[in-house]
C-alpha positions as CSV (number, residue, x, y, z in Angstrom):
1,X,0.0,0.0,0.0
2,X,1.4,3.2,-1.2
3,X,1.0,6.6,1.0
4,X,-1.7,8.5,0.1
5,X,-0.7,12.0,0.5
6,X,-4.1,13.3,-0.4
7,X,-4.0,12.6,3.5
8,X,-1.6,15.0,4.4
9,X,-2.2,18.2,5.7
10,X,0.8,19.1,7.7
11,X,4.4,18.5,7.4
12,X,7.6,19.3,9.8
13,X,10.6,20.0,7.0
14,X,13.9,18.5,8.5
15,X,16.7,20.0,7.6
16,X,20.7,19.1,8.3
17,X,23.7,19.4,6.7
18,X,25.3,15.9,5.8
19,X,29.5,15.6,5.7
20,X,29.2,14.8,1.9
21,X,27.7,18.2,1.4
22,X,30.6,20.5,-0.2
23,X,28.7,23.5,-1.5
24,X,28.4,26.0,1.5
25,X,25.1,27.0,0.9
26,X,23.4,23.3,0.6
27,X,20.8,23.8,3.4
28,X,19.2,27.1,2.3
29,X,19.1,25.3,-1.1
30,X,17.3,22.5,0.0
31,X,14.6,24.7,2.4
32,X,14.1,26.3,-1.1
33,X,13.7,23.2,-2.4
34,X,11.2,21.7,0.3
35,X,9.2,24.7,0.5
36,X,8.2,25.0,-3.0
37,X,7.1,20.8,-2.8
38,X,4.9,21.6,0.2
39,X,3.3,24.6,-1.4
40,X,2.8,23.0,-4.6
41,X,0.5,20.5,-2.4
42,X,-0.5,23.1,-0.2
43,X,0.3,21.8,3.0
44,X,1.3,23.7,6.3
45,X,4.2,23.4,7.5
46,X,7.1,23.6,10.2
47,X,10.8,24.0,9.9
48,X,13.3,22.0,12.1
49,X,16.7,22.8,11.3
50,X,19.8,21.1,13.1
51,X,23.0,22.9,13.3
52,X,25.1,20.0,13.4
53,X,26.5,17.9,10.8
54,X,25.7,14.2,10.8
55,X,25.7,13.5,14.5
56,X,26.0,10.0,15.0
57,X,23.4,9.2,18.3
58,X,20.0,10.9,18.3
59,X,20.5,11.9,21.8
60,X,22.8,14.3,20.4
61,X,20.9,16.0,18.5
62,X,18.0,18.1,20.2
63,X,16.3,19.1,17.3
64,X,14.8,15.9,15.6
65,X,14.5,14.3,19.4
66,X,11.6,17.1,19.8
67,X,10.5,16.5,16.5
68,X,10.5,13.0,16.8
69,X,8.2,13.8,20.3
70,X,5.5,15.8,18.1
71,X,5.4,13.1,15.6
72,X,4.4,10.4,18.7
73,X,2.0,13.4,19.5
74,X,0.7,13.1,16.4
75,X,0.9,16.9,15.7
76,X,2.3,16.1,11.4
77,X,0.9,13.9,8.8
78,X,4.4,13.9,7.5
79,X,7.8,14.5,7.7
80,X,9.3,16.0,4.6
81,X,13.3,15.8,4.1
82,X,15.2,16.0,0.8
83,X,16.6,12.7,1.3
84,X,15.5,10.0,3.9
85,X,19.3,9.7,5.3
86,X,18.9,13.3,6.6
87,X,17.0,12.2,9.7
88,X,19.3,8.9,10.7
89,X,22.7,8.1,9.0
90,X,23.6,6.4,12.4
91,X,23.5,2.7,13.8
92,X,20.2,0.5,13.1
93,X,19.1,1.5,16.6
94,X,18.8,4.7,15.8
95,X,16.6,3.9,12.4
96,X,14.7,1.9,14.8
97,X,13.9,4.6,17.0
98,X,12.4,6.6,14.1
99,X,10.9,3.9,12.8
100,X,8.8,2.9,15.6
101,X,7.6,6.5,16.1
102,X,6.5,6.7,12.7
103,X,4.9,3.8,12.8
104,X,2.9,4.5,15.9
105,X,1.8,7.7,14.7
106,X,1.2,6.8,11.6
107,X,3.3,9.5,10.1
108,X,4.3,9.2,6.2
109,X,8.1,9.9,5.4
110,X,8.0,12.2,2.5
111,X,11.0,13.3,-0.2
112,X,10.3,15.3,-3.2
113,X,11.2,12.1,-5.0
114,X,9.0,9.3,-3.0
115,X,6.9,8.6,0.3
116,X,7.3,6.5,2.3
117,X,4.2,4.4,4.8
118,X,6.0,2.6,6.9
119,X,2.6,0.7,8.0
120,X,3.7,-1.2,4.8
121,X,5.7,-3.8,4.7
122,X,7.5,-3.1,1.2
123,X,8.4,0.8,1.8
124,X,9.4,-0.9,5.5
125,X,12.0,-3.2,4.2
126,X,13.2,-1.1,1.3
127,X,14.2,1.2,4.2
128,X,15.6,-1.1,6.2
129,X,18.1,-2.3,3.3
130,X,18.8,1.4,2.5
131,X,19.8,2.6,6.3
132,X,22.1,-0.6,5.9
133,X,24.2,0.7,3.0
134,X,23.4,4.5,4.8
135,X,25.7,3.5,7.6
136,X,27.8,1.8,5.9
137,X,28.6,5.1,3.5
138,X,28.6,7.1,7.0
139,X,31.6,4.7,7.9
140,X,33.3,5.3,4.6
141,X,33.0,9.2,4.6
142,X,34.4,9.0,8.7
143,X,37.0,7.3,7.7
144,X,37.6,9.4,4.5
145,X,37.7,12.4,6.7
146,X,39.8,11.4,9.2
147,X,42.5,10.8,7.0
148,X,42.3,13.8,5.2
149,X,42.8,15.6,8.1
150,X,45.8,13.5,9.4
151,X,47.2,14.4,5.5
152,X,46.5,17.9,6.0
153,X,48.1,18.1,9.4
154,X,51.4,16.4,7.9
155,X,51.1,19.1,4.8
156,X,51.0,22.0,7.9
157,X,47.2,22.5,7.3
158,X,44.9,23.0,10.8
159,X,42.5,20.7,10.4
160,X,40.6,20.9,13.4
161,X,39.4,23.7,15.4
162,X,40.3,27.1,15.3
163,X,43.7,28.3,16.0
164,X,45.4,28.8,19.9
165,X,45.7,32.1,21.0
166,X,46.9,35.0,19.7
167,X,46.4,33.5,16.4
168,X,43.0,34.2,14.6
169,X,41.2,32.1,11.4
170,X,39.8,34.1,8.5
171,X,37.8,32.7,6.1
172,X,37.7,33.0,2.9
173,X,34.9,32.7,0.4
174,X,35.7,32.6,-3.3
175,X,33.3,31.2,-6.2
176,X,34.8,29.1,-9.6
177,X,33.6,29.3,-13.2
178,X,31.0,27.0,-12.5
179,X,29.5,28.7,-9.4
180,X,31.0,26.2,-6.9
181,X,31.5,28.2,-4.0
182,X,34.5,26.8,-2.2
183,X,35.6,28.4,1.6
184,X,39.0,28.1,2.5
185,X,41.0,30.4,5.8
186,X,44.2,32.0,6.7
187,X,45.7,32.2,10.0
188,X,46.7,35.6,11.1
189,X,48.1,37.1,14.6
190,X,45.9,39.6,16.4
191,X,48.4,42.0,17.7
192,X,47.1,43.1,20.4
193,X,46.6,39.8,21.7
194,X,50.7,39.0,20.8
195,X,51.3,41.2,22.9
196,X,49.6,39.6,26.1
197,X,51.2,36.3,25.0
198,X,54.6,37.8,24.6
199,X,54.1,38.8,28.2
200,X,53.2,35.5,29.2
201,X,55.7,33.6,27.8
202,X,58.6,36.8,29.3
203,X,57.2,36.4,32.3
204,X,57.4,32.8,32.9
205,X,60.5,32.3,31.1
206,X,61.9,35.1,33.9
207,X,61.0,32.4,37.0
208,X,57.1,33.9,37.6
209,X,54.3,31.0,37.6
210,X,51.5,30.7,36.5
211,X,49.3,31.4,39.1
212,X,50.9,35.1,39.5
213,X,50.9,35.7,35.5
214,X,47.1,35.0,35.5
215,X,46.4,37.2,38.6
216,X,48.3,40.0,36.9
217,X,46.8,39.6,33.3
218,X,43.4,39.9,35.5
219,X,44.2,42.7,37.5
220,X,45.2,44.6,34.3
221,X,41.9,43.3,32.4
222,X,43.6,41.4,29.5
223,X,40.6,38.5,28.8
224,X,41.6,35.4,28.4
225,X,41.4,33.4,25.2
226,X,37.5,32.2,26.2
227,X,36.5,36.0,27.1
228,X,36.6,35.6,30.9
229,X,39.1,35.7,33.3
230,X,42.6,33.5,33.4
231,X,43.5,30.8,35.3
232,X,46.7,29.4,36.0
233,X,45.3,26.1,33.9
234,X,44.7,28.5,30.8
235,X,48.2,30.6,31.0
236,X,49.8,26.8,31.5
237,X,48.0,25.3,28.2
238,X,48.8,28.9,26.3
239,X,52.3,28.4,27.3
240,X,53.0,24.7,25.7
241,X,50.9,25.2,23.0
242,X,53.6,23.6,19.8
243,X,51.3,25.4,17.3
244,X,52.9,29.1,18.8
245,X,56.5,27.5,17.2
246,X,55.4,26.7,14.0
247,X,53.9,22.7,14.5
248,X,50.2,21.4,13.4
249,X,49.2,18.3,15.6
250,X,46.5,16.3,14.6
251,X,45.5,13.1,16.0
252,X,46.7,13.6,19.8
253,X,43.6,12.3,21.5
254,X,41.0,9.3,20.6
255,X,37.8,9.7,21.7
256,X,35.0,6.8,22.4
257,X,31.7,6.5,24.2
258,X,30.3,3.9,25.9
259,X,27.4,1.7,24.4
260,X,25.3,1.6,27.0
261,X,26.1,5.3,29.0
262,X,27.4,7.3,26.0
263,X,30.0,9.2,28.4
264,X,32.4,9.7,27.0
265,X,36.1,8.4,27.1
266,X,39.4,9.7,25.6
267,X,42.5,8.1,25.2
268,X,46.2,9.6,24.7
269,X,47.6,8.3,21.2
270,X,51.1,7.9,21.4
271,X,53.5,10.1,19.3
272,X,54.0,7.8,16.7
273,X,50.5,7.7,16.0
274,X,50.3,11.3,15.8
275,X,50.4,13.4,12.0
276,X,52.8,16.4,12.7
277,X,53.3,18.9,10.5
278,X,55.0,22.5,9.8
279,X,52.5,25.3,8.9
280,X,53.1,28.9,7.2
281,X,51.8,30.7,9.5
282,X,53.3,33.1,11.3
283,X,55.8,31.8,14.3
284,X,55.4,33.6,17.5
285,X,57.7,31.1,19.9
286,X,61.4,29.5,19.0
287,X,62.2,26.0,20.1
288,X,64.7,27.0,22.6
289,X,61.8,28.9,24.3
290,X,59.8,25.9,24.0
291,X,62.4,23.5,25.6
292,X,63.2,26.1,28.4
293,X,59.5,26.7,29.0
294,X,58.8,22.7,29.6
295,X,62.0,22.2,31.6
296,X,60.6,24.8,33.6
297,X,57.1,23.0,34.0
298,X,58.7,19.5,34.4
299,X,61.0,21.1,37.3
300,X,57.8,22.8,38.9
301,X,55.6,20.0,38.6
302,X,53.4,19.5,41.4
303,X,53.4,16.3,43.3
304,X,49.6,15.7,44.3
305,X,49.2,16.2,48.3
306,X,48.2,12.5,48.8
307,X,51.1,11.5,46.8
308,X,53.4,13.3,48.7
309,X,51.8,12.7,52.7
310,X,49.6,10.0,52.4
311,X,45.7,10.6,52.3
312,X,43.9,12.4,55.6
313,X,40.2,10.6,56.6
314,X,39.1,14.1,55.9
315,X,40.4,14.4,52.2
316,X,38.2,16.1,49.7
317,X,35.6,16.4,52.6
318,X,36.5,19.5,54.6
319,X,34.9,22.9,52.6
320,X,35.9,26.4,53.6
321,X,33.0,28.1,55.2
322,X,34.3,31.9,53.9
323,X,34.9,30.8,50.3
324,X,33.2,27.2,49.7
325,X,36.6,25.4,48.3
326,X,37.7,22.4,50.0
327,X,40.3,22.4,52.3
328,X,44.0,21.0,52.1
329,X,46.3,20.4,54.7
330,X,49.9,20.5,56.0
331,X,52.4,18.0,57.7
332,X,54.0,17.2,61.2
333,X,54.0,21.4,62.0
334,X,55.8,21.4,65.4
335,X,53.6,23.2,68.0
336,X,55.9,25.5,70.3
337,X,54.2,25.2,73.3
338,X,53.8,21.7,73.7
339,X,56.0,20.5,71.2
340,X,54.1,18.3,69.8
341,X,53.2,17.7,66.0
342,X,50.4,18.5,64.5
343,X,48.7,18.5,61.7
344,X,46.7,21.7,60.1
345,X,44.0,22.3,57.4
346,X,44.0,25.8,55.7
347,X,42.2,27.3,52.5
348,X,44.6,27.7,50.1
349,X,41.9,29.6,47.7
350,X,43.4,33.1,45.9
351,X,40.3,34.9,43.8
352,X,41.3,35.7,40.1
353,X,42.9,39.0,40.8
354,X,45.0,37.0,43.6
355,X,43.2,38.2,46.7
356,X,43.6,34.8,49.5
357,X,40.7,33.8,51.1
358,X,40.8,34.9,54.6
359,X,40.2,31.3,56.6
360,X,43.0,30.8,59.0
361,X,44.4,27.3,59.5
362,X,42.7,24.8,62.0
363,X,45.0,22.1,64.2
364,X,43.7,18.6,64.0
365,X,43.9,17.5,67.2
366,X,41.4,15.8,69.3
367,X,39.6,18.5,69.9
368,X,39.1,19.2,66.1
369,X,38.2,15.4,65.5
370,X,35.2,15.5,68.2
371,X,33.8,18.6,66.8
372,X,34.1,17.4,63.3
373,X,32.3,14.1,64.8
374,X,29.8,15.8,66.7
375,X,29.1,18.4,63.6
376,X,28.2,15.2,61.2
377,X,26.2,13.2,64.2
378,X,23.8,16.2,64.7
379,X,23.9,17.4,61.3
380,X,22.6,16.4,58.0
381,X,24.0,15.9,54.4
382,X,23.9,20.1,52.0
383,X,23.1,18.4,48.1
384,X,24.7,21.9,47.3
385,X,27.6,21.3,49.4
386,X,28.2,17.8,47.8
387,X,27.9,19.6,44.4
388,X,30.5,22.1,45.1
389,X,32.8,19.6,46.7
390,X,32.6,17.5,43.3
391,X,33.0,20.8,40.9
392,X,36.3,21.9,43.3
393,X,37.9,18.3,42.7
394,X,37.0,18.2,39.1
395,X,39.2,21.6,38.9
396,X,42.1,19.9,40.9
397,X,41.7,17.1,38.5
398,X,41.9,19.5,35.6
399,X,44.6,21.2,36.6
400,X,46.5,18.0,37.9
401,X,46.4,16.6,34.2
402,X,47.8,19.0,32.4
C-alpha cells in the first residue's frame, strides 16, 4: 500500500547538513527546495533545522528528538526531508527509534522524489536495506575524513578547530567558473593579543608561575582566550601550545563513548600515531623557548598532596565556610608550646585577581576530630555542598592533568 498524500495536511521539513555536502550554501538550497514541494501540495508546514553535521546518536541532537516527540503526539501527517538519510545516518538502533515513532503515529516519510508508509511492509523493508548501506557510506565518509585531516596536518594544514591564541582564522569565500563556491582560511596574529602572550611567555620564562601571571593579566583586564578571566590552567596550556612555534598536531587524543552510557572516554595516542606537521603561518615562539618553557614545568611540577603525605580521613571532605573550596592540609607542624606535631587544614583559595581567602588554619587535634564528629552526628548531608565539593575536585583534577 502506497501513502496516500491526499492525507496530508501538515508537514515538519527536516533539515541538516550531511559531511558529503561540499557546496556552503546546501541547506538554504534545499529549504528552497522543500518549501516549494509543500506549497505546490499546499500543505502547512514547520521548519526544524539542526546545526550540526551528521551527528551519529539521536540523543545528540535536540532538534529531531523534539520532533520526533510531536510526531508520537501526532501533531504532522508527514515529515518532509530532501533525502531520507537526513533524519538517521547512524547505527540501526537509531533507524529503529524513528521507525517505531513513525509507525505509531502513523506519520508518512516524505521526499520530493517518494513517500514512504512505513505501516507497509514493502516501503518498511526497502528502508531497512537502505539505512544498511546509509551506515555503511557514513563509515566510509568518517574514515575518508579522518584521513584527510591527518594528511592535512602532515602538509601543515589546521585541520581541526580554530587556532590557539593570539592567532586568529579568517575565512575566505571565493566562487569558480561553475559557481561552486568553495571556503577556505588564513591564520593571522591579532596583535594586540601578541602582545599579552609575549608577556606571558617573558614572564614565565623570567622564573614567575602561572598562578601570579594569570592574577596579573586579571588585574590589568587582558581577557583570556574564552573572554573571561585566566587561570593558572589556561596561561599553562597557552604556554606549551607547539602550534605558537610553528607545529600542526593532529591526532593527539582518541575519543570513544560507551554503548550503553554514552559518556564519554578519551584516550592519549602515542607520538607515533600522531600526524605532525610544519605550517606557514606566522611563528610567535622558537624552540629554545619551547624546551626552556617545559623544563621549567617538568621542574615545577606538582606532586599531588596524597602522593606526597599519604591521604587524611578528611580528604576532599572538609569545605571552607568563607569561600566554599575544599580544604588542604599540612604536615608534622611542630607546635611550640607543647611540642608536639600537629597537623593543620588551611584554604589555600586566591580569587582571580589574587586576593587569598581569609580562613586561618585549623590544628587537628582531638579537639578538632570530636567537633568534626559531633558536627556530622547532629547534622545532615547540604546536596549543594556535595555539588561544590565535586566541581572543586573536578578543577584539581583539571589542573592536575595537564
Amino acid at each position: 500500500m502506497a501513502a496516500d498524500l491526499s492525507k496530508v495536511n501538515k508537514v515538519a521539513i527536516y533539515l541538516r547538513k550531511s559531511r558529503g555536502d561540499e557546496d556552503a550554501d546546501v541547506v538554504a538550497k534545499h529549504r528552497a527546495r522543500l518549501i516549494e514541494y509543500a506549497q505546490k501540495n499546499k500543505w502547512r508546514y514547520e521548519i526544524y533545522n539542526e546545526n550540526v553535521v551528521s551527528g551519529e546518536s539521536l540523543i545528540e541532537r535536540p532538534v529531531i528528538m523534539e520532533l520526533l516527540r510531536k510526531i508520537e503526539n501526532k501533531e504532522y501527517d508527514a515529515v518532509l526531508v530532501v533525502h531520507w538519510d537526513r533524519l538517521s545516518r547512524g547505527d540501526t538502533s537509531d533507524f529503529g527509534i524513528i521507525k517505531n515513532v513513525l509507525q505509531y503515529s502513523g506519520t508518512y516519510l516524505v521526499t520530493p522524489d517518494r513517500a514512504y508508509d512505513l505501516s507497509d511492509n514493502a516501503d518498511l523493508t526497502l528502508l531497512g536495506i537502505q539505512s544498511v548501506m546509509s551506515n555503511t557510506e557514513l563509515n566510509i565518509i568518517k574514515t575518508r575524513l579522518y584521513n584527510g585531516k591527518k594528511d592535512g596536518a602532515k602538509q601543515g594544514r589546521l585541520t581541526n578547530g580554530n587556532p590557539p591564541y593570539p592567532y586568529e582564522k579568517v575565512r575566505n569565500i571565493t566562487q569558480d567558473e561553475k559557481g561552486r563556491i568553495k571556503v577556505d582560511f588564513t591564520i593571522i596574529v591579532n596583535e594586540e593579543k601578541n602582545e599579552v602572550y609575549q608577556k606571558i611567555k617573558k614572564m614565565y620564562l623570567q622564573g614567575v608561575n602561572t598562578e601570579k601571571i594569570a592574577f596579573e593579566l586579571n588585574r590589568e583586564g587582558k581577557p583570556s582566550p574564552s573572554g573571561k578571566m585566566w587561570s593558572s590552567t589556561a596561561v599553562n596550556r597557552l604556554l606549551k601550545h607547539e602550534f605558537h612555534m610553528g607545529k600542526v598536531i593532529y591526532g593527539r587524543n582518541e575519543w570513544t563513548k560507551t554503548p550503553l552510557s554514552g559518556k564519554l572516554e578519551v584516550r592519549k595516542r602515542d607520538k607515533s600515531e600522531w600526524s605532525v606537521g610544519i605550517g606557514n603561518h606566522p611563528i610567535l615562539k622558537t624552540e629554545e623557548e619551547h624546551q626552556k618553557i617545559m623544563e621549567i614545568m617538568n621542574r615545577n611540577q606538582k606532586i599531588p598532596r596524597k602522593s606526597r603525605a599519604g591521604t587524611f580521613p578528611t580528604s576532599g571532605l572538609l569545605v571552607c565556610k568563607k569561600c566554599g573550596r575544599t580544604m588542604t592540609y599540612s604536615i608534622g607542624r611542630e607546635e611550640k608550646k607543647t611540642g608536639k606535631i600537629y597537623h593543620y587544614t588551611k584554604c589555600y583559595y586566591k580569587s582571580a585577581l589574587g586576593v587569598k581567602c581569609p580562613q586561618k588554619g585549623v590544628k587537628m587535634d582531638e579537639n578538632f576530630y570530636n567537633a568534626l564528629y559531633n558536627t556530622i552526628i547532629n547534622s545532615y548531608v547540604d546536596a549543594e555542598r556535595i555539588k561544590k565539593i565535586a566541581e572543586n575536585e573536578e578543577e584539581k583534577n583539571k589542573e592536575k592533568n595537564l
